[in-house]
C-alpha positions in Angstrom: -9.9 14.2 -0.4 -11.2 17.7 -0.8 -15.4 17.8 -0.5 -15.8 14.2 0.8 -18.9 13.8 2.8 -18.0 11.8 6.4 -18.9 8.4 6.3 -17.3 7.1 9.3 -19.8 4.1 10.9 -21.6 5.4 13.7 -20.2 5.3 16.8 -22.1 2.3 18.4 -21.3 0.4 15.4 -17.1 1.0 15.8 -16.4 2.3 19.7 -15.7 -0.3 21.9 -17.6 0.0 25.6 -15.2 0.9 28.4 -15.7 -2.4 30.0 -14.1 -4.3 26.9 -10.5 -1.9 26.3 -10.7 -2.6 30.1 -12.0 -6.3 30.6 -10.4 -9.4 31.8 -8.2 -11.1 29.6 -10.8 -13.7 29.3 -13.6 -11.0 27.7 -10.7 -9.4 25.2 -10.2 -12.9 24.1 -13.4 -13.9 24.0 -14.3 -10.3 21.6 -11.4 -11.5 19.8 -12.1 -14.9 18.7 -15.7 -13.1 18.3 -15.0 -10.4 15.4 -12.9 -13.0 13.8 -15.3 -15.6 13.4 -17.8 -13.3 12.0 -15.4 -12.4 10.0 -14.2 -15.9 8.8 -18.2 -16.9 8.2 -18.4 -13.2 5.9 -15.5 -14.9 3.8 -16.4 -18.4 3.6 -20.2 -16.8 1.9 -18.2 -15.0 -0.6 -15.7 -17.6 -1.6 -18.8 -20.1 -2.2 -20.7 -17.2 -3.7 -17.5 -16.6 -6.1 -17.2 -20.1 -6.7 -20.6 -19.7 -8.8 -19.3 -16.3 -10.3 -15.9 -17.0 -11.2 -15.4 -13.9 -13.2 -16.1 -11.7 -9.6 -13.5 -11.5 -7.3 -14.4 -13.5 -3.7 -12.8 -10.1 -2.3 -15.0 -8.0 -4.1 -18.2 -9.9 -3.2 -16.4 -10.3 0.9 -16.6 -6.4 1.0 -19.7 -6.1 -0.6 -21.3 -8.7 1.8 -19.9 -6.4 4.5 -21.3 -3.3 4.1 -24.7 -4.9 3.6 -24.2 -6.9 7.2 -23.0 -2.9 8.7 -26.0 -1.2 7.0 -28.8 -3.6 7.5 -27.5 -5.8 10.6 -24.6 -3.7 12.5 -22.2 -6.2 14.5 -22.0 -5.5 18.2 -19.5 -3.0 18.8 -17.6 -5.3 21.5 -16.4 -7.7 18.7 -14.6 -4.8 16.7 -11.2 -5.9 18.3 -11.6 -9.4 16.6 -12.6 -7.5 13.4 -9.2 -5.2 13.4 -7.0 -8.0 14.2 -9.0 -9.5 10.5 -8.3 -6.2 8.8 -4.9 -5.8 9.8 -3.0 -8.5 10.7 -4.6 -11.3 8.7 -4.6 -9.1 6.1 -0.5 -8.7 6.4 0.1 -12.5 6.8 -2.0 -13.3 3.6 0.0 -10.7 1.6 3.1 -13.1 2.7 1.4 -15.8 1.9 0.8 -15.0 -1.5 5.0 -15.2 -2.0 4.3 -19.0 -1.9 2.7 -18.3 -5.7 5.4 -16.9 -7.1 9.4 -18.8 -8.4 12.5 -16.9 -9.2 13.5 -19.0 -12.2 9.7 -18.5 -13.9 10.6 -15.2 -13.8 13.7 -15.3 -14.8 13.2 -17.3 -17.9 11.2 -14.5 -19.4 14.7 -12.5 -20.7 15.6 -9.4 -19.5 13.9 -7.3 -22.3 10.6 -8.7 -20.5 11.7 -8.3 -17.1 12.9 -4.9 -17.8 9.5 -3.8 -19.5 7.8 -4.7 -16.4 9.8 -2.7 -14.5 8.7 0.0 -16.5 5.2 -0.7 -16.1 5.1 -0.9 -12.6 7.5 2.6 -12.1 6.0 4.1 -14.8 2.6 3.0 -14.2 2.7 3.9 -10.5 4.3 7.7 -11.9 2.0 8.4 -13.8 -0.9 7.6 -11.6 0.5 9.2 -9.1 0.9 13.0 -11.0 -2.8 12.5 -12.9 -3.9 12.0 -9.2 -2.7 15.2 -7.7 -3.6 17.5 -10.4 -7.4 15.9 -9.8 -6.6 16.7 -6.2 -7.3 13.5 -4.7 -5.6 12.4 -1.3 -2.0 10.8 -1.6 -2.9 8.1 0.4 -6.3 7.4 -2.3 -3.4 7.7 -5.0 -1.6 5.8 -3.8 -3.6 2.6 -3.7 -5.1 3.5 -7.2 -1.2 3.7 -8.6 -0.5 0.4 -7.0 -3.5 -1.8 -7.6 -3.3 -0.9 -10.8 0.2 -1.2 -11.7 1.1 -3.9 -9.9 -1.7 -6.7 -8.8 -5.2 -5.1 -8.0 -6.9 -6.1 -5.2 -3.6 -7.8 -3.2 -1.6 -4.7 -4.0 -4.5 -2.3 -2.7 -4.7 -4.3 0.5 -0.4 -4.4 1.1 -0.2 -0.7 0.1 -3.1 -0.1 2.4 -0.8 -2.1 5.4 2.3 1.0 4.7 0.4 3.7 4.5 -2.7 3.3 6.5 -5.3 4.6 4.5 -9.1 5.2 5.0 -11.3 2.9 5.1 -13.5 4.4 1.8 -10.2 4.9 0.1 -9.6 1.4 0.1 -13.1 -0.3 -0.5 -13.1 2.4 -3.6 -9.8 1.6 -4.8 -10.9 -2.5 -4.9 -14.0 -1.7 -6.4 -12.0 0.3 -9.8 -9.6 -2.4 -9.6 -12.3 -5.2 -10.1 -14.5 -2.6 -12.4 -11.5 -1.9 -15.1 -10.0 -5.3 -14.7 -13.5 -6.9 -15.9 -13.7 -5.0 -18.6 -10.1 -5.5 -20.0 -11.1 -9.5 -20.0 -12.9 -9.2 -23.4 -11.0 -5.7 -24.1 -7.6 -7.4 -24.4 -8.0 -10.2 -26.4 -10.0 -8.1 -28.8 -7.4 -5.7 -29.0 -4.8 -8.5 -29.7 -6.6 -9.8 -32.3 -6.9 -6.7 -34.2 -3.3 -6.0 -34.1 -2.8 -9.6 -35.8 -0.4 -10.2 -32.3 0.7 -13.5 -32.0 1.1 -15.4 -29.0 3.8 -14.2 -27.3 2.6 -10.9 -27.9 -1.0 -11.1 -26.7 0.8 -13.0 -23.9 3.1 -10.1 -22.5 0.1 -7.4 -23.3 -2.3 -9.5 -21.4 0.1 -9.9 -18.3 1.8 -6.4 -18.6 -1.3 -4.7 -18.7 -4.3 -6.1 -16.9 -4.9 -5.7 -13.2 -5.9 -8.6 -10.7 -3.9 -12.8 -11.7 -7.3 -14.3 -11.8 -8.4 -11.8 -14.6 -5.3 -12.3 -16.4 -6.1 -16.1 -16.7 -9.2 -15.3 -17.9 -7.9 -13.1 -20.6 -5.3 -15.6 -21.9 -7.9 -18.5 -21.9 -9.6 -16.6 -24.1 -6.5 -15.8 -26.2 -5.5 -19.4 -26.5 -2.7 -21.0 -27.3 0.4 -20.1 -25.6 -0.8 -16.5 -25.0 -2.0 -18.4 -21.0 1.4 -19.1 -19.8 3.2 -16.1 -20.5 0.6 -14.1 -19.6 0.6 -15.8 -16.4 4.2 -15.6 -15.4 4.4 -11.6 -17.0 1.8 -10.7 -14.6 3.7 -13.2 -11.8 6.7 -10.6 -12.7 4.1 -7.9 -12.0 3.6 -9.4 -8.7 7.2 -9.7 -7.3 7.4 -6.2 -7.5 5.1 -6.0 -4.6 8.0 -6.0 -2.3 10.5 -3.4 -3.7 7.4 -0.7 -4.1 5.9 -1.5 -0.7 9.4 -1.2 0.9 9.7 2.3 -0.8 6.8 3.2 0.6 7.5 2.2 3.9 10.6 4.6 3.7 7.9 7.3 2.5 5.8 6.5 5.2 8.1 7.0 8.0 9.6 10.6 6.1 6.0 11.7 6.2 5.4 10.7 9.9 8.4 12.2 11.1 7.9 15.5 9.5 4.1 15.4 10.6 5.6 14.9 13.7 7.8 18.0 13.0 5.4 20.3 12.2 2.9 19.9 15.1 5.9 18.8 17.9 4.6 15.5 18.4 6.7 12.3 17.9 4.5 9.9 16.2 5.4 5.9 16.0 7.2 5.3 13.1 6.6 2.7 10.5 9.2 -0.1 10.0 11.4 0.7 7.5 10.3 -2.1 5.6 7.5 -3.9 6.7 7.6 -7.2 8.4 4.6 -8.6 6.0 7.1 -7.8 3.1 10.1 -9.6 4.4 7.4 -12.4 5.1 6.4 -12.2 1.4 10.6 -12.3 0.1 10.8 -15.5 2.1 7.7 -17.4 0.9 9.3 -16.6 -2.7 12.1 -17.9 -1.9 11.1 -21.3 0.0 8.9 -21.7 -3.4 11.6 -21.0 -5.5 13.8 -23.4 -3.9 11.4 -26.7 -4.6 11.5 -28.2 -1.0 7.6 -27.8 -1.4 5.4 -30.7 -2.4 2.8 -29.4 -5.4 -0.2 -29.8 -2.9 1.5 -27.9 0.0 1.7 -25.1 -2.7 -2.4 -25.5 -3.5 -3.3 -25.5 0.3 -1.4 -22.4 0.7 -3.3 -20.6 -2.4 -6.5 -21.5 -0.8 -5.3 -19.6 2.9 -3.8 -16.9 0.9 -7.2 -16.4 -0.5 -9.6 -17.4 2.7 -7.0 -14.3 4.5 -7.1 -11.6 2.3 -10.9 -12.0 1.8 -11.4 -12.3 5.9 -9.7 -9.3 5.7 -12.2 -7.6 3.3 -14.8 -8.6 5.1 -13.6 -6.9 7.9 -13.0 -3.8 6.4 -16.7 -3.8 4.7 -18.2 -4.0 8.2 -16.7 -0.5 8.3 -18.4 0.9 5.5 -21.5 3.2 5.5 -23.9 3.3 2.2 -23.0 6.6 1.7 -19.6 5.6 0.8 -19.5 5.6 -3.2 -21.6 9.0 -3.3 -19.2 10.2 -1.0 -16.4 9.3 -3.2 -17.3 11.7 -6.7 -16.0 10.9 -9.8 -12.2 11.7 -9.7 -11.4 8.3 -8.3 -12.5 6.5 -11.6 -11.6 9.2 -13.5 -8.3 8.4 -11.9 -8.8 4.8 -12.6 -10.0 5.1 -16.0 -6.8 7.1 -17.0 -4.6 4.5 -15.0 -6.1 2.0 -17.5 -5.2 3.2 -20.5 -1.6 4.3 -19.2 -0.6 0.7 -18.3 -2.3 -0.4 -21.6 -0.4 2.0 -23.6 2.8 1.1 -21.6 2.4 -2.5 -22.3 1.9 -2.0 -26.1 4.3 -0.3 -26.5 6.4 -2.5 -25.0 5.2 -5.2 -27.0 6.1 -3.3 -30.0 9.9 -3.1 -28.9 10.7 -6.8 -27.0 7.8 -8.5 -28.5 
């Protein structure tokens, strides 16, 4: 992104001494379970800490925790390998995880009219995002996350698109930190608008779900609606969450084009991407071993308790990479960008009200 100040950490805070990449098994295993568990203690602060603020996501707070922890007390750069195996592949297996949430047949039993106006959202939605992003010259990989947290599932959709496309570690923390920020305020800003459209409960139910960010705020949005308005809200924004798997396939089909003609361009070969990502396939399956009903109700709750202990490990992880400098660094396109994306699903999901509602 054009004029961004470096933030990366330090380089005693992120490079790893010679005599860890070339250690004994025993020490790389040892740095491992290290990072980790550091890690794993970062999450299990913000879960409790969320637990007293429900209306703050425990990813939000995890990433917040961890830039304070890398500003104030830097971790010991030998642990970084168990922090990257946190950001990256428990971040991956919680994405999959979260498949265990979702059921075919819920979604289904919305119609196709509602089904097909959350197809729009998403496509649309990411679209638009994307083309308002490059005329405010941000990078594609920052536009990207933006466009997908905030068309498909906030904070979870940030993280997966962040596993394709390998963003930067600012692009990301930013991107959560909109998602949360706009999400909040569309809690109150729903209902209210529902109301003064005199929208009944189907209604408010598919504008709540078809238009506000993260599942958690969506909930909180239809409480406050009442009635019936909760459960279709709820599975609408579930619909918003299968989609997770056809847009991060597509982009893994981006990502290898742009690797190979990268590659091109300055004679290198570069690894490519898979074609689709392993964590998506991962994610397919758990919707499909939930949608089949072989799963016992508490086997279902356990596994939305990992999913969320993961993904905020995860953030935790990634926080310990951040610098204070990070949101000055940033400037003001980003919520500009997230500010427009906003209103775009919003108007979307009106709109579509209007026609299948």
């Amino acid at each position: 992104m054009s004029g961004d100040v470096d933030v990366t950490p330090a380089p005693q805070a992120v490079a790893l001494p010679e005599k860890t990449s070339g250690g004994s098994p025993r020490s790389r295993a040892v740095a491992l379970a290290a990072g980790i568990g550091v890690c794993a203690v970062g999450a299990a602060l913000a879960i409790g800490i969320g637990r007293l603020l429900p209306a703050v996501n425990p990813m939000l707070i995890a990433i917040v925790l961890g830039t304070l922890v890398a500003n104030l007390i830097p971790a010991p750069a030998w642990i970084r390998p168990g922090v990257d195996f946190s950001t990256k592949r428990l971040l991956r297996l919680g994405i999959a995880v979260l498949g265990l949430q979702l059921m075919f047949h819920d979604i289904l039993a919305l119609g196709w009219e509602v089904i097909a106006l959350v197809v729009v959202i998403v496509a649309a939605g990411i679209t638009g995002t994307m083309y308002l992003g490059r005329i405010l010259g941000l990078s594609w990989t920052q536009r990207v996350l933006i466009a997908c947290g905030f068309s498909i599932c906030g904070a979870a959709a940030v993280a997966a698109a962040d596993g394709v496309v390998d963003a930067k570690d600012r692009e990301v923390v930013t991107s959560i930190a909109l998602v949360v920020v706009f999400g909040t305020l569309m809690i109150p800003g729903v209902p209210l608008l529902a109301g003064a459209l005199g929208m009944d409960d189907r209604q408010s139910g598919i504008l709540a779900g078809g238009a506000i960010h993260e599942v958690a705020q969506v909930v909180a949005a239809g409480g406050m609606i009442g009635g019936g308005a909760l459960a279709i809200a709820t599975v609408v924004k579930l619909a918003r969450v299968l989609m997770l798997a056809p847009v991060m396939a597509y982009l893994g089909v981006v990502q290898r084009r742009r690797t190979r003609d990268a590659g091109a361009s300055d004679g290198t070969t570069g690894r490519q991407p898979p074609l689709v990502p392993i964590f998506v396939i991962g994610f397919l399956a758990s919707v499909a071993v939930r949608s089949s009903g072989l799963l016992p109700d508490v086997v279902i709750d356990q596994a939305a308790l990992v999913q969320s202990a993961l993904l905020t490990t995860a953030m935790f992880g990634l926080g310990l990479g951040v610098r204070v400098g990070l949101l000055r660094s940033v400037g003001l396109r980003p919520f500009a960008l997230a500010a427009a994306a906003t209103l775009w699903v919003v108007f979307m999901a009106f709109v579509g009200v209007v026609l299948v509602g």
